[in-house]
N, C-alpha and C positions, 0 to 999 in steps of 0.2 A: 785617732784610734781606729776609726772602720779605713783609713788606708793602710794601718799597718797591719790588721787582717786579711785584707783583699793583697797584699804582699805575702802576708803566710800564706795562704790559699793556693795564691797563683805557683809558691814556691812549691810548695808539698804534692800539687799538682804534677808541677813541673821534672822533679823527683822523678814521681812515679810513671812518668813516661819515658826520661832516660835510661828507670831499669828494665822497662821493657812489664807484660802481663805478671799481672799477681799470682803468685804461686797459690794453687788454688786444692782442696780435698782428693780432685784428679792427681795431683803432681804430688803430691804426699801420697797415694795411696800407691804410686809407683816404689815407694822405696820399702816400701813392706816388703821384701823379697825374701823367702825361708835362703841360709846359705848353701853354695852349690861347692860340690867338691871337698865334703865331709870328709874323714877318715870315714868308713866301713867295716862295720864287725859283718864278716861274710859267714852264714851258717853254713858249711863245706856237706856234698850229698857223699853220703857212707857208701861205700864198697858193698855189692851184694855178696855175702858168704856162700859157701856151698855151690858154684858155679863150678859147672865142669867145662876147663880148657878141652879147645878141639882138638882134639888127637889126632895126626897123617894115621891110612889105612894102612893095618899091617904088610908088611914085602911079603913078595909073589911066595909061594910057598915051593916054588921051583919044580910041580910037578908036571909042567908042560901042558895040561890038559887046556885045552881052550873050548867056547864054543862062538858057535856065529851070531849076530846081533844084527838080526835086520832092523831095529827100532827100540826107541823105549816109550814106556806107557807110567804115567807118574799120576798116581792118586791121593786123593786127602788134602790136595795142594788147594789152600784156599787164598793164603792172604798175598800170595807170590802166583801168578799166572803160567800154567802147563807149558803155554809158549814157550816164554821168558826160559824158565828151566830149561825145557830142550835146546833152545839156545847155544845154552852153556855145556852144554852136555853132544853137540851135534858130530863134532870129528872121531866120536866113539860109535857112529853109527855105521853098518853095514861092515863092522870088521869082526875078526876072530878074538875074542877076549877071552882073558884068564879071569879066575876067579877073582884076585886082588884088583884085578881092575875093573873089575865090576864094582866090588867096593869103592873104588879112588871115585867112581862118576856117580855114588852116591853122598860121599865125603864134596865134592863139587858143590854139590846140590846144598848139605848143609852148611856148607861156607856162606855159601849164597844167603840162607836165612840169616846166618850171626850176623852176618855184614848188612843186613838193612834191621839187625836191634831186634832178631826173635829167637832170646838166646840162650830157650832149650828147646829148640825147634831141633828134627834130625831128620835124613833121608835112610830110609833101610831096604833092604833084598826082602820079601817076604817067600815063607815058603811057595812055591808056583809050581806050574808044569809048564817046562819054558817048548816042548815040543807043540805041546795042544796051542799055547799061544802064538803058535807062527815065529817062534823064534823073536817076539813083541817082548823085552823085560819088564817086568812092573818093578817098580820101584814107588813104593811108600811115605807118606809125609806123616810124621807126628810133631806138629806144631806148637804145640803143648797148651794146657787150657788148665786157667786160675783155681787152684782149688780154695782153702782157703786160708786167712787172713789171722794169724793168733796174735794178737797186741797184747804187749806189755806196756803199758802207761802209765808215765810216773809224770806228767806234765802239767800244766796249770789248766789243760783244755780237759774237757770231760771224754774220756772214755766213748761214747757213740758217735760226737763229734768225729775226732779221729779214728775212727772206725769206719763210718764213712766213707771220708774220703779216700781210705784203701781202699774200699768195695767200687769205690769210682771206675779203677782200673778194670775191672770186672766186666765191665759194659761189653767189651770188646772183646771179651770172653778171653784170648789167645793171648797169651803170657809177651808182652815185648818190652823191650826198652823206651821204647816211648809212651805205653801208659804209664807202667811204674814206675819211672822215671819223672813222670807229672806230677805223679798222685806224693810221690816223696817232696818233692820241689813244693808243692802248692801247702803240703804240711808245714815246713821250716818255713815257707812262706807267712804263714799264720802265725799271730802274736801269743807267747807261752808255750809253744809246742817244737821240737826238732827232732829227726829220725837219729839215732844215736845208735841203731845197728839194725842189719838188713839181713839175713840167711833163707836159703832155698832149702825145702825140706821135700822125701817125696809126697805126693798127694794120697789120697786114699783112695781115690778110684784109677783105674791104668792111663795115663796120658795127660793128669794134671799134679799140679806141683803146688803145695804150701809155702807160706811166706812166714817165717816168724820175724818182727818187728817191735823192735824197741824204743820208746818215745821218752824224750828228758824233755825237762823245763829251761825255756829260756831266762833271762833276766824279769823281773816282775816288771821295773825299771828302767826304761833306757832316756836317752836325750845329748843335748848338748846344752852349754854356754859358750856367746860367742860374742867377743868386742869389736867391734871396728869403726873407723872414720869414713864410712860411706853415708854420710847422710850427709843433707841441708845445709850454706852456711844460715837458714833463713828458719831452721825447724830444729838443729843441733847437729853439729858434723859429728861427733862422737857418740857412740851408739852402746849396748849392752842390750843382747837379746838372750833368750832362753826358750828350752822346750823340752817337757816331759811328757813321755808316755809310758800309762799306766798301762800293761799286757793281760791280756786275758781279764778281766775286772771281775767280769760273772761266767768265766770259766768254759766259755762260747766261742773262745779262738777272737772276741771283740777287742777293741781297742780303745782306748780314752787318750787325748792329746790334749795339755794345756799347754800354751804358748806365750811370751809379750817380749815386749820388746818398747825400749827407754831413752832417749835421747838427754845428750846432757841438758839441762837445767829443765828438764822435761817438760820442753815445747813438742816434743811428739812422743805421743803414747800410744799401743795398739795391745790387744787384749784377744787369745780368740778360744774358744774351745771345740774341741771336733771327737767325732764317736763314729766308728765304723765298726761294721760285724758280717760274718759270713749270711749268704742271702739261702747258696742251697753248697752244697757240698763238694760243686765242680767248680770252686774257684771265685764264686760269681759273690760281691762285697758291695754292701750298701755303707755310704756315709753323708752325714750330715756335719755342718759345720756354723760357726756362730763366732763373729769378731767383728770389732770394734774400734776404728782408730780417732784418737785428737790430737789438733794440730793448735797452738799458735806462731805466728808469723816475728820474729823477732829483727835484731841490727836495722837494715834500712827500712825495711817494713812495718818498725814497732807502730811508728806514728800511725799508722791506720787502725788497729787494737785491731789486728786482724786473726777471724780464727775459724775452725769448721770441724765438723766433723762426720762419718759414715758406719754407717750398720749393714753389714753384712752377711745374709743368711745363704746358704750353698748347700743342694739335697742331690745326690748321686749315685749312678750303680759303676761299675767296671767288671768286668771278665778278661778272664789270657783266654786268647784264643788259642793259643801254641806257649806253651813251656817246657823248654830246654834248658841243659846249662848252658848249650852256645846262641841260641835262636828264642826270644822272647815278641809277643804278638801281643797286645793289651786292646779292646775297647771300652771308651766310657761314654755316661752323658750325662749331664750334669747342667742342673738347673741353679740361676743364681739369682738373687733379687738383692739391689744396691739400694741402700738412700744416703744421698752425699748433699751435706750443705756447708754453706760460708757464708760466713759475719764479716760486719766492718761495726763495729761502735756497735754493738749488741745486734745488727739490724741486718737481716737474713739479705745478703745480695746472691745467693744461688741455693736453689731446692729441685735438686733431682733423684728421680728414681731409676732405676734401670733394671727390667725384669729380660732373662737371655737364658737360654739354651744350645749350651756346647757339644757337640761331637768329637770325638777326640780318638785318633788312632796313636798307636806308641808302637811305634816298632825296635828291638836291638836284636843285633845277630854280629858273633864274634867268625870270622872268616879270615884266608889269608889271600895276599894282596899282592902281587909280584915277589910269591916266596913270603912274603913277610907279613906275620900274626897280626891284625887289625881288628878294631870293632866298630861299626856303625850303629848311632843310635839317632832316634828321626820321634818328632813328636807332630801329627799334624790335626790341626782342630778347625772346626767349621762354627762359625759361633749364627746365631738369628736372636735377634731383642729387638728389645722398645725401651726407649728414655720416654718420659716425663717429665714433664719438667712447667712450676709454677712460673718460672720467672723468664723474660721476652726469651727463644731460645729456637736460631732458625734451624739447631739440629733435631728437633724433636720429632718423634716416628719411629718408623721400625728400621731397623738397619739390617745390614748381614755385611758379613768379611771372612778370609780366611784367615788363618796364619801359622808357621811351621817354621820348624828348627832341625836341622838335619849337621851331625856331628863324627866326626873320622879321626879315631886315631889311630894312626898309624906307627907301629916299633919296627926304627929301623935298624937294632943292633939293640945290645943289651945297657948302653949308656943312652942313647938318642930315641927321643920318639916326638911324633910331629899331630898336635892334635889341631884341628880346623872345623871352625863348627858356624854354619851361617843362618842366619832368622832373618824372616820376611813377614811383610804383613801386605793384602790386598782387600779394600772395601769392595763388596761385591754391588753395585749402582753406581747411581753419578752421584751419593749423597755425602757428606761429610759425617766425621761420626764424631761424639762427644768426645772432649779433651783428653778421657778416663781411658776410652779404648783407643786411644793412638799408639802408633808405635814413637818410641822416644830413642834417641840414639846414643842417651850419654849414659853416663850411671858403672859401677863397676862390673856387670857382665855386658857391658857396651864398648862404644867408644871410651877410655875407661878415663881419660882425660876433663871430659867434660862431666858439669852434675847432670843429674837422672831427667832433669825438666828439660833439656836441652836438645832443641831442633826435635820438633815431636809433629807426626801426620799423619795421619789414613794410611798411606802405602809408601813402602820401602823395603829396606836392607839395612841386617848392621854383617860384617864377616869379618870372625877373626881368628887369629892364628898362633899358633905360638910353637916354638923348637926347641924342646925338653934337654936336657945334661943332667941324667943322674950323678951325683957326686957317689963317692966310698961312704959308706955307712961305718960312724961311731957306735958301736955298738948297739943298743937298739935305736939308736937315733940316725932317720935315714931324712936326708935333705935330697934337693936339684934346685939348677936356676935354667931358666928359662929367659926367649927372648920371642916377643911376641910384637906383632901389627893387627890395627884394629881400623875399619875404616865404613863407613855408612851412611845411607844417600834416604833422606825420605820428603814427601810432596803431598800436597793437599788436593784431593778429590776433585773440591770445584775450589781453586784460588781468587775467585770472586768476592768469596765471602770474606779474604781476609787479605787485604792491598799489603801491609806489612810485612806478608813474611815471604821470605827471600830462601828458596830452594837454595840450597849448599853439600859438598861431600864432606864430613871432619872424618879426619884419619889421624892416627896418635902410630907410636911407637916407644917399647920400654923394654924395661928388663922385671924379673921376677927371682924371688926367693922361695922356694918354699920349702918346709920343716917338719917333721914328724916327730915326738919322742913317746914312748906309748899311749897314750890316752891325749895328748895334748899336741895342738899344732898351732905351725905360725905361717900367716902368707904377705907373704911382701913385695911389693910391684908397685915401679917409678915408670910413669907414663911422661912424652915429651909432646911437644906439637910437630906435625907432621905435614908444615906449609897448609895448613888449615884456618878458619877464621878463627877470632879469640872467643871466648868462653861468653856470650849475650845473658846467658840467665841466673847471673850471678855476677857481684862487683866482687874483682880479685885483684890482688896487686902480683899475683906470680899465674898469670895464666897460661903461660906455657909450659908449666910442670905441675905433676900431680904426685904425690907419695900415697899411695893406699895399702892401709895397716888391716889384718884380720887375722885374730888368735881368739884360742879358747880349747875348750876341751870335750869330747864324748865321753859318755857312759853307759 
């Protein structure tokens, strides 16, 4: 009898060293991914009413009279520099001018303002004595300055709330397009609240302008459900997640988000809840967040009764520095504290902590690109922490690393467009960093062939690509397929510490389906191998193809 246990032993052993590391709370906590590439209900920013089109200066009135211009002299000019102006205005100097053209080189002028967004800014003649002035024109600026702000609010956010953040624009006193412009954006930004009409009215005192401003209600409710077979064959390949957000709750522009997410015969479960609210009225949102994932280890792994789980709390701020509809600047920072453990047979074989603080820049800006409309969007974070950790554990200490995501798409014609988007990760020392913060190369926004545990370390690349074909649209039902390559290279810090693992490039290549019909979509993408090694962190009988499914719906 004790040989034919010291035969299981050796076997069960033996097992577990041909599949390679136990998939561990780290490699599970990697598939908790929110999904990327939603449909979008876009809140669209309203037309401001009441805008007066610039009018060409009336023709000469043909009476011949001219006089002489030795110069022009330009006052009131504050947010546009005198220079600048005369600039624009220079080939008018030192000649005989008619009256209409004295006008046209004041219509210049307020060209100039509309064209950089101050758009009841105007240049005018004022009455002068153009002889006593040495023949110097003055020519006048009224750039216009905020009067005030009369809201209608019929939305789930209170009344001063939104009021507010109109008066935001304020600051800068001078009526342009890019405060109110902000202050509108940073509204529909805010959960419960949309601008649903904009008009210019005159102000009450000479040189400023009223706003009246209509505010509706968004949905109370929004969210998704969403199925797919991107998970685990060792935690459930088939998945069903959800997430609601409650809008406005207590009527503060705040937000409440429940979330989870269920793997089939649910070996993996995560759980999270988050609450964010405005901090002050220029944009600036605090949130906190709270979730929970469990795992057990199933197929080749059951014999171990393996299982773990993690608590996750996250406390943050973020501000737009810049918001535009084409140019968006976000920073945040954001404190997180982990505790991640795993079992074998009730009996805790990993207890770690991880307390860290993130910096994080977000940039997007929609621009064009050799003639052709593109957008760039870039996310790049700076992370510093500390593991913990009870049990033997030579990554324990403080760490730091970078890592960023930087993304292009590019439309090259009204069927084709080409989007390319590449993630890196750099440890900043010579140190190794926990499992949890590795970059990992497989998983479906990776190499999309391999599972999510696959080829994972301190520093790397994944980059991928893909070349869009809109199809015709059936009526509200709009598809494309796409044909995409995905390839990434990642390495261990100090390879010392770990003789087994064998630096590699996988690269995959597939095709892709994807589907719209109102509210509901389908995304489909067959990945192949691409002269790449086979799949190490999972026993598969088809390891050079992968079919990944993901449907469901918003609301």
């Amino acid at each position: 009898m004790k040989n034919v246990n010291k035969i299981l032993t050796i076997s069960l052993l033996t097992s577990s060293v041909l599949l390679g590391a136990t998939p561990n709370i780290g490699d599970v906590n990697r598939q908790i991914q929110a999904p990327k590439d939603l449909p979008k209900k876009v809140t669209p920013l309203v037309d401001i009413d009441g805008v007066k089109k610039y009018k060409e200066p009336m023709s000469d009135d043909k009476s011949g009279k001219t006089i002489f211009v030795k110069d022009f002299k330009i006052e009131n000019a504050i947010h546009i520099s005198e220079t600048e102006l005369k600039n624009l205005i220079s080939s008018f100097i030192n000649k005989d001018l008619t009256f209409s053209q004295l006008q046209e080189v004041a219509s210049i002028i307020t060209k100039e303002y509309r064209k950089q967004g101050y758009f009841v800014a105007r240049a005018y003649l004022p009455i002068q004595n153009i002889q006593e002035n040495d023949n110097v024109i003055v020519i006048s600026i009224i750039e216009g300055n905020y009067g005030e702000f009369k809201l209608k609010n019929t939305s789930l956010v209170k009344d001063s709330v939104v009021q507010n953040m109109l008066d935001e624009a304020k600051k800068d006193n001078v009526i342009a397009t890019s405060t109110l412009e902000r202050s509108m954006l940073l509204i529909n930004d805010t959960p419960g609240v949309m601008v649903s009409k904009a008009e210019l009215m005159p102000g009450a005192e000479v040189g400023t302008s009223d706003f009246d401003i209509e505010t509706t209600s968004q949905n109370r409710l929004d969210g998704y459900v969403v199925a797919d077979n991107y998970g685990s064959k060792y935690t459930g390949r088939n998945r069903v997640q959800a997430l609601v957000n409650v809008n406005s709750p207590f009527n503060i522009g705040d937000k409440l988000t429940v979330s989870g997410l269920v793997s089939n015969g649910a070996d993996l479960k995560n759980g999270k809840i988050a609450y964010s609210a405005p901090l002050a009225s220029n944009g600036l949102r605090g949130e906190m967040s709270y979730s929970r994932t469990d795992y057990s280890l199933t197929k080749d792994y059951k014999y171990l009764n393996a299982d773990g789980d993690s608590e996750i709390f996250d406390l943050g701020v973020s501000y737009p520095v810049i918001r535009t509809q084409s140019e968006n600047l976000n920073l945040s920072l954001k404190f997180a504290n982990k505790d991640m453990n795993d079992y074998q047979d009730s009996d805790k074989t990993a207890d770690k902590n991880i307390k860290s603080f993130v910096a994080s820049v977000a940039y997007l800006k929609d621009y064009s690109l050799l003639g052709l409309a593109s957008r760039f969007d870039s996310n790049f974070n700076l992370t510093t922490g500390r593991l913990n950790s009870d049990n033997s554990n030579v990554d324990t200490g403080r760490y730091n690393k970078i890592d960023f995501y930087v993304s292009i798409l590019l439309y090259l014609n009204q069927t084709f467009s080409l989007n390319t988007n590449l993630t890196a990760q750099k440890v900043l020392g010579s140190k190794n960093l926990d499992g949890s913060e590795d970059l990992s190369l497989g998983g479906a926004y990776g190499v999309k062939l391999y599972p999510d545990s696959e080829q994972s370390a301190e520093n790397g690349y994944i980059f991928n690509t893909e070349l869009f074909s809109q199809l015709p649209n059936i009526n509200q039902y709009s598809h494309k397929v796409g044909l995409f390559y995905d390839v990434g290279n990642v390495y261990m810090e100090d390879s010392s510490q770990d003789a087994n693992f064998d630096r590699a490039t996988l690269q995959d290549v597939g095709v892709g389906y994807y589907s719209n019909y109102k509210d509901f979509f389908l995304k489909t993408q067959m990945a192949w191998n691409l002269n790449s090694q086979a799949i190490s962190s999972e026993t598969t009988s088809h390891g050079n193809t992968k079919l990944l499914i993901q449907a469901g719906m918003v609301f």
